[in-house]
N, C-alpha and C positions, 0 to 999 in steps of 0.2 A: 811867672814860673811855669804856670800850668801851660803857656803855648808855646814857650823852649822844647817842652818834654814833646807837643806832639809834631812842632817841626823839623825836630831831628827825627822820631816816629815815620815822620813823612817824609823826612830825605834819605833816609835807611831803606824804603821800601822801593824806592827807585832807584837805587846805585845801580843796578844792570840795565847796563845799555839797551838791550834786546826791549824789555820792559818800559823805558825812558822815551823809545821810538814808539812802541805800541800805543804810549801814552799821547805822542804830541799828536800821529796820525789820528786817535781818538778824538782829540780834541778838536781839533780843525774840522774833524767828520759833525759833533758837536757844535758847536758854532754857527758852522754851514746849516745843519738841522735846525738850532733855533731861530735862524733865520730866515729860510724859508715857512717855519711851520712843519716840519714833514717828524712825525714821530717815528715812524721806520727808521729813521736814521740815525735819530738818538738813542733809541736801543739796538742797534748796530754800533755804536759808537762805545756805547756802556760795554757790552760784549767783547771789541776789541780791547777795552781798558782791564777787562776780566783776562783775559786771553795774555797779558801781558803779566799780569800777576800771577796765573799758575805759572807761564813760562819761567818766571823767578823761583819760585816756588822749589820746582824740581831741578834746576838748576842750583840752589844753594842748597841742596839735600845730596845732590852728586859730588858740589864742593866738600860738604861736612865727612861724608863718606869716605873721600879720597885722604882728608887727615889725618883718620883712626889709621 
């Protein structure tokens, strides 16, 4: 029950696209880093997966806005 609640958690936070790209580029940046070893990258990579969540962020605050 408890991992329904945070997979939908976690598929709500991604429904924008803009955010969903930010994520896969992360990821492959990710990846790439643990595979070489390069820590620079991996927090380059966390950064852009941060960068993608405010871009949500204010973006569903403009959608909520536009409601009222």
């Amino acid at each position: 029950m408890c991992l329904e609640k945070f997979c939908g958690k976690l598929c709500d936070m991604h429904r924008n696209s803009i955010n969903c790209f930010f994520h896969l580029i992360a990821g492959i940046i990710i990846v790439y880093a643990l595979w070489i070893h390069n820590v620079k990258l991996i927090l380059v990579a966390i950064l852009i997966a941060i960068i993608g969540h405010i871009i949500q962020a204010i973006s569903s605050k403009k959608r909520k806005k536009k409601k009222r």
